[in-house]
C-alpha positions as a printed NumPy array, in Angstrom:
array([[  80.523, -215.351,   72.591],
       [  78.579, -214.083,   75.487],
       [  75.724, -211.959,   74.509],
       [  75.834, -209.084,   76.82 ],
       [  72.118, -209.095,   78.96 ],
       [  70.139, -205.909,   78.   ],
       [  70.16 , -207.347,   74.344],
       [  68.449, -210.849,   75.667],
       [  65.75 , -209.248,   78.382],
       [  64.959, -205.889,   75.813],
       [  66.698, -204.949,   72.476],
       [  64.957, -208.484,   71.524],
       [  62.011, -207.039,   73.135],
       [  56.916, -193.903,  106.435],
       [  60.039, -192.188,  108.478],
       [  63.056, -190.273,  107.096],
       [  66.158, -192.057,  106.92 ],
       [  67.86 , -189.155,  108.813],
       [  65.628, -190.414,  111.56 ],
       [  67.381, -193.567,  111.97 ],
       [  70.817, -192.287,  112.084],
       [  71.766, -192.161,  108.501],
       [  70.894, -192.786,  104.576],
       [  71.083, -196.331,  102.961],
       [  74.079, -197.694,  101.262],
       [  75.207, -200.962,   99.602],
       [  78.511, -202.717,  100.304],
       [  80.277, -205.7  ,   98.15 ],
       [  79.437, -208.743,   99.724],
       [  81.315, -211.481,   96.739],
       [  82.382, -211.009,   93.034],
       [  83.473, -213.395,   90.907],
       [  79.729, -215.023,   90.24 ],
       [  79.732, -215.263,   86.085],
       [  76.439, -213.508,   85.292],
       [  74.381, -213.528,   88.474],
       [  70.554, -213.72 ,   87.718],
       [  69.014, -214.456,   91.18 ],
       [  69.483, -214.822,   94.608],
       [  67.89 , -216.117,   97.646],
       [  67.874, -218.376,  101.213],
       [  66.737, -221.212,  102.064],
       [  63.988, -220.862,  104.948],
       [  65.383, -220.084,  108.059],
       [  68.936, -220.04 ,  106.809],
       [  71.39 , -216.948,  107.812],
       [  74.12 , -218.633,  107.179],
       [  74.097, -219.042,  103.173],
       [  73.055, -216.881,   99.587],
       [  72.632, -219.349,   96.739],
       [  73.266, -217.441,   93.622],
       [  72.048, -218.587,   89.946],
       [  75.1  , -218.308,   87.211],
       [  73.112, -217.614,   84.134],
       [  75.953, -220.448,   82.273],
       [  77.156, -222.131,   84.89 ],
       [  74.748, -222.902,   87.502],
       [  74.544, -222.475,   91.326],
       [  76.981, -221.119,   93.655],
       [  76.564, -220.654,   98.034],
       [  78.249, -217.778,   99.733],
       [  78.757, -218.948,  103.145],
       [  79.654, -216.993,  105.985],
       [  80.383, -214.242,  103.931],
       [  83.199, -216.437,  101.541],
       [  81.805, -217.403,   97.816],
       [  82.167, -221.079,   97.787],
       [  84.205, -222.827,   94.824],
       [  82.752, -225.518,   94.524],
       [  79.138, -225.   ,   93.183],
       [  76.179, -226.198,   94.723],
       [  74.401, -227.167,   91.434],
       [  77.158, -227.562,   88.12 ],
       [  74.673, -227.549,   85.053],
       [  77.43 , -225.572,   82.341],
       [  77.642, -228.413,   80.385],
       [  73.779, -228.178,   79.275],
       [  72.809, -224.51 ,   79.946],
       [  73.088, -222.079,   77.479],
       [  75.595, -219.454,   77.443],
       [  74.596, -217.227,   74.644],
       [  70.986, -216.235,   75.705],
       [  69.517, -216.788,   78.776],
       [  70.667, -219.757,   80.485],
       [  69.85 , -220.592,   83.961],
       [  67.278, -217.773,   85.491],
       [  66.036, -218.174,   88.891],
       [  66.028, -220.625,   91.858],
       [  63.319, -221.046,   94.733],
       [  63.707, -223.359,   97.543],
       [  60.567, -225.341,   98.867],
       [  59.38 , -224.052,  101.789],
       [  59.534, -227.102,  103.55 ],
       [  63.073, -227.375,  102.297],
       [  64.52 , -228.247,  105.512],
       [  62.952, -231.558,  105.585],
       [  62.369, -232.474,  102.213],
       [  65.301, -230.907,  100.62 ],
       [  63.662, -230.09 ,   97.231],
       [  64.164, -226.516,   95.345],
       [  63.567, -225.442,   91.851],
       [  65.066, -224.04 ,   88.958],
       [  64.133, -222.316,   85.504],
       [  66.459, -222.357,   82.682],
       [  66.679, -222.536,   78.718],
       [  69.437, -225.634,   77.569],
       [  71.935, -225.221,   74.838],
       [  68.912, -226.756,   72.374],
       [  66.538, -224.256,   73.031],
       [  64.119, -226.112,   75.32 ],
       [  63.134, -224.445,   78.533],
       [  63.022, -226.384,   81.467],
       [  61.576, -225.81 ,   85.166],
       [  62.886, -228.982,   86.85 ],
       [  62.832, -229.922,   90.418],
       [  66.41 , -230.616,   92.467],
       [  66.796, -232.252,   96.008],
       [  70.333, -231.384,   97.933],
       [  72.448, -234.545,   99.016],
       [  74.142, -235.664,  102.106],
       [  76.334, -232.77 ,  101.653],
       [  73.644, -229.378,  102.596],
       [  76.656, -227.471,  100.001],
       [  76.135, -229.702,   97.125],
       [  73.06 , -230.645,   95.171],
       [  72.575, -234.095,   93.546],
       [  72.671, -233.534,   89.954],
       [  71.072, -236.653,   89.745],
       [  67.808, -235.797,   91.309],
       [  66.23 , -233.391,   88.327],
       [  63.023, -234.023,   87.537],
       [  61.281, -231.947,   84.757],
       [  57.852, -230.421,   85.985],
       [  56.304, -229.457,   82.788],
       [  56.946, -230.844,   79.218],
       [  60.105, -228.818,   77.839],
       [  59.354, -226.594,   76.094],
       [  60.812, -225.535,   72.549],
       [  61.474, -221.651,   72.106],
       [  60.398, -220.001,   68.751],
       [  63.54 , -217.749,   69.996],
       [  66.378, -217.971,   72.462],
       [  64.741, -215.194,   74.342],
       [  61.773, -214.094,   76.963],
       [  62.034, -217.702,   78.14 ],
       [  61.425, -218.345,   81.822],
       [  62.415, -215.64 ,   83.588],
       [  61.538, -216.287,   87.574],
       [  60.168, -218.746,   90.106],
       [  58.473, -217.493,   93.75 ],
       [  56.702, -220.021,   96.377],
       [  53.153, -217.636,   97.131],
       [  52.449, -217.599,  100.159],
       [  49.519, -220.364,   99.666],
       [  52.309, -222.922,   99.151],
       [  51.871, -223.029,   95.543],
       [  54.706, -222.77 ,   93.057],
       [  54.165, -219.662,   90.844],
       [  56.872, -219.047,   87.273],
       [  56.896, -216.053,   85.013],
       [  57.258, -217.412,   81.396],
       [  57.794, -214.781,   78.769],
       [  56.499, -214.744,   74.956],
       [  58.695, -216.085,   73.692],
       [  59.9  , -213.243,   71.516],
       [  61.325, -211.885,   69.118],
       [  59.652, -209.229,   68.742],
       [  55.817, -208.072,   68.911],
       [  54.434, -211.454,   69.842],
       [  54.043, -212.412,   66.269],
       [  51.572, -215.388,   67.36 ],
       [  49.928, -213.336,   69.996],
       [  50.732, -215.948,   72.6  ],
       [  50.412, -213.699,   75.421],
       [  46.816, -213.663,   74.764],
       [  46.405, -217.128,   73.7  ],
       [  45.247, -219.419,   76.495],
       [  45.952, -222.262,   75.511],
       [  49.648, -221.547,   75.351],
       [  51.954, -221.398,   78.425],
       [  53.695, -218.027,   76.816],
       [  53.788, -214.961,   77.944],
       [  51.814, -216.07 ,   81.222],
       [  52.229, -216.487,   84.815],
       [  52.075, -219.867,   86.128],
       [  50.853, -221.112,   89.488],
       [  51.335, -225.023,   90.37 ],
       [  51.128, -227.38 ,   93.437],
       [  54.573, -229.296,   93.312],
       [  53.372, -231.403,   96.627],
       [  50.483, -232.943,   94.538],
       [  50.732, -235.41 ,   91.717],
       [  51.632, -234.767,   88.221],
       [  50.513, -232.819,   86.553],
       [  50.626, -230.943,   89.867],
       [  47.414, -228.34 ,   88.861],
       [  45.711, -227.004,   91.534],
       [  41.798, -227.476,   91.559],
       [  41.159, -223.44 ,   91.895],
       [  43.5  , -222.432,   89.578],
       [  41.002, -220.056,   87.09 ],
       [  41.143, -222.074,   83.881],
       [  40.834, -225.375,   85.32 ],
       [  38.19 , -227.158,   83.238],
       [  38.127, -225.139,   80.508],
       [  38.169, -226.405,   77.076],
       [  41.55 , -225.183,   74.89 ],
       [  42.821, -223.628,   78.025],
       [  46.099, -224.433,   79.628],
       [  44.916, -225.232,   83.2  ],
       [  48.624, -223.927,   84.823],
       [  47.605, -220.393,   83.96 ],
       [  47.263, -217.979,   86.747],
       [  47.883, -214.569,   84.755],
       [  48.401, -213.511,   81.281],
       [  49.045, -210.982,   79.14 ],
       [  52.881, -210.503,   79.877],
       [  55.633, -209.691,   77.441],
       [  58.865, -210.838,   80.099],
       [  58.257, -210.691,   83.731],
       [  61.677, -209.988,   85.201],
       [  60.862, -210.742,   87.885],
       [  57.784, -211.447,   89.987],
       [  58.046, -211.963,   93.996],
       [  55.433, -211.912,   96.729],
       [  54.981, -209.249,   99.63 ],
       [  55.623, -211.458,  102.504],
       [  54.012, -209.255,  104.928],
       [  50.428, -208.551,  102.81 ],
       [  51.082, -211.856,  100.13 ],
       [  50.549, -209.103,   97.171],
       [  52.088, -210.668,   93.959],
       [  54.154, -207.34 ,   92.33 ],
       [  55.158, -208.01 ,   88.705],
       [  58.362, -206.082,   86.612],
       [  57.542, -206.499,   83.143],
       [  59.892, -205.806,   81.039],
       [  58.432, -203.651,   78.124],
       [  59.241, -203.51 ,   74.096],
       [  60.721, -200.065,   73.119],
       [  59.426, -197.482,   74.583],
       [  57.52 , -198.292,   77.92 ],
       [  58.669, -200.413,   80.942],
       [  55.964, -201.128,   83.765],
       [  55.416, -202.681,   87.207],
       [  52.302, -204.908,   87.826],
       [  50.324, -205.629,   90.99 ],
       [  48.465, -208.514,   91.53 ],
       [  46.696, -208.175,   95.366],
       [  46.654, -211.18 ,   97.44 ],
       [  42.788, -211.823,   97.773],
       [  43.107, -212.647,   93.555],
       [  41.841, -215.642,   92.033],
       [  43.876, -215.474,   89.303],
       [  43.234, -214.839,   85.714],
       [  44.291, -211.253,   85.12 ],
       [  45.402, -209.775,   81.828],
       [  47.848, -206.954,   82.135],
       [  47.494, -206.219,   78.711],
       [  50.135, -207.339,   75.934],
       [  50.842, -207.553,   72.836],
       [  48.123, -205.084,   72.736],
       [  49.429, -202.626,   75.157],
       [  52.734, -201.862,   76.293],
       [  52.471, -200.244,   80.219],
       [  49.135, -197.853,   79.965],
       [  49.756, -197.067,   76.013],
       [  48.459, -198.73 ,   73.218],
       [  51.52 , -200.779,   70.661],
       [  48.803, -200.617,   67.212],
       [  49.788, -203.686,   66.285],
       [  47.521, -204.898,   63.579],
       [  44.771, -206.944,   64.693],
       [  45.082, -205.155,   68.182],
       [  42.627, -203.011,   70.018],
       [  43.29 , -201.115,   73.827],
       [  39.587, -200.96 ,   75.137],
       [  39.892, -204.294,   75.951],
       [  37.847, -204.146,   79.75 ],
       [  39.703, -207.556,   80.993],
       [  43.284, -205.786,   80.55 ],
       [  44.605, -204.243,   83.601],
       [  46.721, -201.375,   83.762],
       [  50.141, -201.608,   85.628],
       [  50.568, -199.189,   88.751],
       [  53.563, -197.691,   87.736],
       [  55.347, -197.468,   83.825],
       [  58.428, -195.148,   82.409],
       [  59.719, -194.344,   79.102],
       [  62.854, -195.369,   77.512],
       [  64.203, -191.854,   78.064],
       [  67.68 , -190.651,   79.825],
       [  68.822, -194.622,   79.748],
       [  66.393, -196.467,   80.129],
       [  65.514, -199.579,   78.467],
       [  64.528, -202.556,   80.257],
       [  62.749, -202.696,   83.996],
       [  64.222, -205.224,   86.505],
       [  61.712, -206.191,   88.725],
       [  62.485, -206.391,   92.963],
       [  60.958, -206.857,   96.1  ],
       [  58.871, -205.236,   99.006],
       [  61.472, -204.388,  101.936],
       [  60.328, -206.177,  105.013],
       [  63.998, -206.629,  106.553],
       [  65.075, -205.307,  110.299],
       [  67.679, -203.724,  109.763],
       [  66.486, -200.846,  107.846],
       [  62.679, -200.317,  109.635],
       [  62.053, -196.847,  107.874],
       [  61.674, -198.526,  104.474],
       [  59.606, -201.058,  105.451],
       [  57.037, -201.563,  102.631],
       [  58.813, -200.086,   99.601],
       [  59.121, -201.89 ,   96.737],
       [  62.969, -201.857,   94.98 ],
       [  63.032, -202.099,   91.475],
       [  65.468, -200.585,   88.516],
       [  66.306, -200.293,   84.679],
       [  69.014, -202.35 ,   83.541],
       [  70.328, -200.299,   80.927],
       [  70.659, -196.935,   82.836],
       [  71.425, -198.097,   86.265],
       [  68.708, -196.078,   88.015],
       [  67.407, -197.651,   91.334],
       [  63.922, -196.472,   92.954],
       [  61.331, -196.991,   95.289],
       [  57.778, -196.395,   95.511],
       [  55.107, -198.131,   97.816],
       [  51.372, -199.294,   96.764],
       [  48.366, -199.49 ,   99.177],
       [  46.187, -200.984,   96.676],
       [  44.68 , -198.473,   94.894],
       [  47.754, -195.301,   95.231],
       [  51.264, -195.035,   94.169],
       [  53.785, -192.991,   96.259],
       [  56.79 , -191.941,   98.255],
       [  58.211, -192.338,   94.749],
       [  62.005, -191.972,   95.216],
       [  65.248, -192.316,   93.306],
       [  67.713, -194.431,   95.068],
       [  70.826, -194.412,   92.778],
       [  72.842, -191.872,   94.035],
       [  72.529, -193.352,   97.765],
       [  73.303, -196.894,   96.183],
       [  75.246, -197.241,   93.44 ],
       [  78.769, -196.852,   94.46 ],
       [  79.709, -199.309,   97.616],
       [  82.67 , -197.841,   98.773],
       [  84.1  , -197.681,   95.693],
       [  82.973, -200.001,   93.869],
       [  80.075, -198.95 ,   91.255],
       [  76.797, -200.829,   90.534],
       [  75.754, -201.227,   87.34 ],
       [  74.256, -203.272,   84.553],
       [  72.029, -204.774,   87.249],
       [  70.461, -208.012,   86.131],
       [  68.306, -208.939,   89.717],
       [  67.39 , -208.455,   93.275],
       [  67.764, -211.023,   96.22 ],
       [  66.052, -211.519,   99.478],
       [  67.972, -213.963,  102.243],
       [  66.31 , -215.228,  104.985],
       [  66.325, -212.552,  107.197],
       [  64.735, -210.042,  104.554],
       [  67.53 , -207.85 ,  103.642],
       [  67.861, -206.923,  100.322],
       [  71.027, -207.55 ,   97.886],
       [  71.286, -206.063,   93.851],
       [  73.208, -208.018,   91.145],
       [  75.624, -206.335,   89.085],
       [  76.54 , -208.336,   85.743],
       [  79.372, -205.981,   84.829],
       [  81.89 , -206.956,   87.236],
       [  79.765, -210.095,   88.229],
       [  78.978, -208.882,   91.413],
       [  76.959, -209.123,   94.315],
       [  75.523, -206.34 ,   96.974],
       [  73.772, -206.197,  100.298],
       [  71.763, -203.043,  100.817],
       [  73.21 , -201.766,  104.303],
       [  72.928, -198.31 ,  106.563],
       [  75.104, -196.027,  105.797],
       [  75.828, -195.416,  109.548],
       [  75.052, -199.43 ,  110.687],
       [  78.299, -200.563,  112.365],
       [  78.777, -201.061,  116.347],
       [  79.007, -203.79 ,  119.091],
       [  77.24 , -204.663,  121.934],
       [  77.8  , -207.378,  124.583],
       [  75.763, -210.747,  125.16 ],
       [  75.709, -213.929,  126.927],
       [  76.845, -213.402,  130.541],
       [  80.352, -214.375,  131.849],
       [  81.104, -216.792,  134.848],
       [  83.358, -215.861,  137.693],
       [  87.358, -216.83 ,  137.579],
       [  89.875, -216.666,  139.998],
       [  90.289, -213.056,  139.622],
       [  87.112, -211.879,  140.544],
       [  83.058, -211.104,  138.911],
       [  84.439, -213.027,  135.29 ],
       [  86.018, -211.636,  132.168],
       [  84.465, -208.997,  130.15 ],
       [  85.04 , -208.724,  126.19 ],
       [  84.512, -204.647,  124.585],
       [  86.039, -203.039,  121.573],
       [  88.266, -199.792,  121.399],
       [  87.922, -198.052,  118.017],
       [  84.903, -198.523,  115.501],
       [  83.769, -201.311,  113.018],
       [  84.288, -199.317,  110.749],
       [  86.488, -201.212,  107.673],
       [  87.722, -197.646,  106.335],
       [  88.615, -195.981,  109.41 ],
       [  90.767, -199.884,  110.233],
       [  91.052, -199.004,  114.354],
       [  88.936, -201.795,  115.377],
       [  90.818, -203.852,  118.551],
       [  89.154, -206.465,  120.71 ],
       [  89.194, -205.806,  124.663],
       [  89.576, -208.44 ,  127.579],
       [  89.636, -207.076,  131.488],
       [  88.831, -208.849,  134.778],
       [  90.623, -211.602,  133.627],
       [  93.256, -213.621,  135.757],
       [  96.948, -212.088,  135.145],
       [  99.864, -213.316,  133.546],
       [  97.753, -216.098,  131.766],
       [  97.512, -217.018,  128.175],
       [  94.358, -215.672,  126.669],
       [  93.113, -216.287,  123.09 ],
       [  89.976, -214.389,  121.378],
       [  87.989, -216.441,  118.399],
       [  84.587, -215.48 ,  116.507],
       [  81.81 , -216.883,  114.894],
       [  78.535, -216.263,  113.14 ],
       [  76.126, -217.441,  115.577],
       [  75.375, -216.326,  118.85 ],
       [  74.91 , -219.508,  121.302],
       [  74.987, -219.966,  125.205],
       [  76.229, -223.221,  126.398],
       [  78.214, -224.391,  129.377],
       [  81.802, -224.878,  128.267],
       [  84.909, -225.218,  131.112],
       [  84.499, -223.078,  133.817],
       [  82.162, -221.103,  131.66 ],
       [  80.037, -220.84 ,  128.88 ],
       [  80.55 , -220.775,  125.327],
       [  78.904, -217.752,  123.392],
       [  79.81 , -218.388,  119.852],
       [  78.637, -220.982,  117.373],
       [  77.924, -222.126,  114.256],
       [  81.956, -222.562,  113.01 ],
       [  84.61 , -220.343,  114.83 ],
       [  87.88 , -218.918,  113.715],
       [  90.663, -217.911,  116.073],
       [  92.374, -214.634,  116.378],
       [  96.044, -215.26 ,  116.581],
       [  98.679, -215.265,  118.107],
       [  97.422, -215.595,  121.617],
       [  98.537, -213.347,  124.007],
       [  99.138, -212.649,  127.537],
       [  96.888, -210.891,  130.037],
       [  98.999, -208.286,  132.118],
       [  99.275, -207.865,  136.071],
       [  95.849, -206.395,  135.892],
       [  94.564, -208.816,  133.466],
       [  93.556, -206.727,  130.061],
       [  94.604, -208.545,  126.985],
       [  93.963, -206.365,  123.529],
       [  94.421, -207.576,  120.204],
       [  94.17 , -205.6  ,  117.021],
       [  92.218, -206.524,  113.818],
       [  93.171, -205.177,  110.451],
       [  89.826, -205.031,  108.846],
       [  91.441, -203.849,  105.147],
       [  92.851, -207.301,  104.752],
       [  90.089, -209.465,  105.11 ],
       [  89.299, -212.137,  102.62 ],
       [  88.001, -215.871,  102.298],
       [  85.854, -217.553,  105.287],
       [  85.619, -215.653,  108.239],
       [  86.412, -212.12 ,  106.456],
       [  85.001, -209.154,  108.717],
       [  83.68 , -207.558,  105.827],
       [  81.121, -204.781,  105.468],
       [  77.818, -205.457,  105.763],
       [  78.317, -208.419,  108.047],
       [  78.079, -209.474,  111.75 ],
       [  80.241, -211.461,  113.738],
       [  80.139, -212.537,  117.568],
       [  83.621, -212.846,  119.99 ],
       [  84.541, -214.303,  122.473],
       [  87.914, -214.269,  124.674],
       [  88.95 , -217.889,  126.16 ],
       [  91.687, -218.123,  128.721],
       [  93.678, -220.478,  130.768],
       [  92.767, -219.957,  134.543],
       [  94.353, -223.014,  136.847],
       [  93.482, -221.562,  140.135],
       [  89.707, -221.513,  139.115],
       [  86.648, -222.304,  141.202],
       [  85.693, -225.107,  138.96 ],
       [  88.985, -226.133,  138.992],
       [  89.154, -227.033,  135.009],
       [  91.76 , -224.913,  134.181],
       [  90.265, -222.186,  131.723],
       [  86.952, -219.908,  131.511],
       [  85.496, -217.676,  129.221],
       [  84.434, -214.035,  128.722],
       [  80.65 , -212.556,  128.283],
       [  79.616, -212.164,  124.427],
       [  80.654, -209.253,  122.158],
       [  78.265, -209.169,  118.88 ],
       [  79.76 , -206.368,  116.052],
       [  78.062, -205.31 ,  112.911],
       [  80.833, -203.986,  110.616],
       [  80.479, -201.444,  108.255],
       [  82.389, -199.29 ,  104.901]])
């Protein structure tokens, strides 16, 4: 039996949006994802989300379609009744070298962060290719394992490891430095084993585990890096009655304590043996109670997307048990702009958020929330962001100036009156319109070719009439599998058609550009 979540990560424990031309919403982007714990992009890639399946391993949505086949099949050793596979980072070189990295706990209770490399095939990884970076590491309990990997932006490899439970740190490992519980590690995975770097603050010190960056954590879930200011922000998830977010500012050498087993947020836990005037342990910058809900922080990310400019540097975070979603931002020494998100976010047209187990980041900086109840995934959108505009600039044809592509109706999947548009095209000629995810400008016929990176076509083609305007209707409220004009996602179009009286004679041409941002 699947143990639901909340019992393995805590019962064992700037401008108005109105501004911008609307609120903030979230839209489904794939389902079907058993447990989703993670999400990111490689560097540079828009085209693919790899999601970590806590049991089963990891799976690529590409082009907006979930993949079957996953990119990383580890069910037959992860464990599927605690907390199995956690988090995924890709090297930031990963383009070249291929390598990315994984934390998870197998089904003998060793946790593992291991280093992958993809094959020939950029879907599939080679399962082949692990390589353990640290000694596995036996669990006194099947929970606050590893929770999270994040490259810092000094190249180094940094993973949250939690106590290791069950309850109250019985061995005070959080505090013990010479133990690799309940700490935040911080590696160089381009150096040789045992891949510690030289200004780590521990190195060289006698029963002290040189891999130690930060201590004094219960379970951070999770930890991720500002990429704007390199700030390390920290959700760690608290025992019973306090949850709390911790800040780590980029110009840190390392070796914070933020205060456990002895405190829990900014309030003492009286455990024997414990005191809270400790002057080494830092206080978080932000900690709730376990009242209307809540239970059990999930950690997030600073916003420092495009598309949604009037929340850049807010930091996303929520409570798994009650749902809530907020934001606040932190300037180093202030909390504020505290806000509740939830109402804004938690249905996506119509279907409800909850139980969320993680944020994601692609490669582009937009946000995404994972929802373990209906194994889910969501893209944090406008509510308002939908539209086309034209690109790439069209050729002349027989007919005249060249072809233009527009749109009658709106992108808009709910209100379903979205039709593609050809004029100045040559009459009485066969005409077909196709899409793609990439805008591109390269000669092609008597033209050029706007769209790349994989195209679908728009059938049936179609006939321009005597004044050559060729229209063809989409239903947007049928969409599924590769190529799916879904919410939240942008496509490019293009309309190709035959022209034999041409000037460069090869018998077809092509229209301008038409780029179109769909939305609920």
């Amino acid at each position: 039996m699947i143990r639901p979540l909340a019992i393995l990560l805590c019962a064992s424990l700037v401008s108005p949006a109105s501004a911008q031309g609307g609120g903030i919403t979230t839209v489904r982007i794939a389902s079907g994802i058993l447990q989703p714990t993670s999400l990111c992009s490689p560097p540079g890639d828009t085209q693919r989300l790899f999601v970590t399946s806590k049991g089963t391993g990891v799976r690529i949505i590409k082009d907006g379609a979930l993949l079957q086949t996953p990119f990383l099949n580890l069910s037959s050793i992860l464990t599927t009744n605690n907390e199995g596979l956690s988090s995924l980072a890709f090297h930031p070189n990963y383009a070249s070298n291929g390598k990315f990295y994984i934390t998870f706990l197998d089904v003998n209770g060793f946790s593992h962060l291991m280093q992958y490399e993809v094959s020939s095939d950029p879907d599939l990884a080679d399962p082949n290719s692990g390589i353990d970076l640290l000694t596995p590491h036996l669990q006194p309990s099947p929970v606050h394992n590893w929770n999270c990997v994040a490259f810092g932006p000094d190249g180094m490899l940094y993973a949250g490891f939690g106590d290791g439970g069950p309850a109250n740190d019985p061995n005070n490992e959080a505090q013990n430095l010479n133990s690799l519980l309940g700490k935040i590690l911080r590696i160089d995975i381009d150096a040789p084993a045992p891949y510690i770097p030289s200004d780590n603050p521990f190195v060289g010190l006698p029963n002290h585990r040189e891999e130690i960056w930060a201590y004094g954590l219960r379970e951070p879930w999770r930890i991720s890096f500002d990429p704007l200011s390199g700030d390390l922000w920290i959700g760690d998830v608290g025992q019973g009655l306090w949850e709390e977010i911790d800040f780590q500012p980029a110009s840190s050498t390392g070796g914070e304590n933020y205060g456990w087993h002895c405190k829990q947020g900014t309030h003492c836990t009286s455990i024997p043996g414990c005191g809270c005037n400790d002057p080494t342990a830092i206080d978080p910058i932000y900690d709730y109670g376990h009242v209307e809900g809540n239970c059990c922080v999930i950690g997030g990310y600073v916003y420092r997307g495009a598309a949604l400019p009037e929340l850049q540097g807010c930091y996303f975070f929520s409570d798994y048990c009650s749902s809530k979603i907020w934001t606040l931002r932190y300037d180093g020494s202030q909390v504020s702009d505290f806000q509740d998100r939830t109402q804004d976010l938690e249905n996506a047209n119509g279907h409800v958020i909850s139980l969320i187990t993680s944020y994601g980041v692609d490669a582009e900086g937009e946000l995404y929330i994972l929802d373990m109840t209906q194994s889910e995934v969501f893209k944090i959108i406008r509510q308002e962001d939908c539209g086309a505009e034209t690109y790439c600039m069209t050729s002349p044809n027989s007919a005249g100036p060249g072809a233009l592509i527009s749109h009658l109706g709106s992108a808009s999947v709910t209100n379903n009156d979205f039709t593609l548009e050809g004029t100045q095209a040559p009459s009485h000629q066969f005409g077909l319109f196709y899409y793609g995810p990439n805008p591109i400008e390269v000669p092609f016929a008597d033209g050029k070719r706007c769209v790349g990176g994989g195209t679908w076509r728009l059938n049936p083609a179609a006939q321009t009439n005597a004044n050559g305007r060729i229209l063809h209707p989409i239903d947007l409220q049928n969409q599924s599998g590769p190529g799916a004009l879904l919410p939240g996602t942008t496509w490019h179009f293009q309309l190709w058609f035959r022209d034999p009286n041409g000037p460069g004679g090869t018998g077809s041409n092509l229209s301008d550009g038409l780029t179109a941002t769909f939305c609920p």
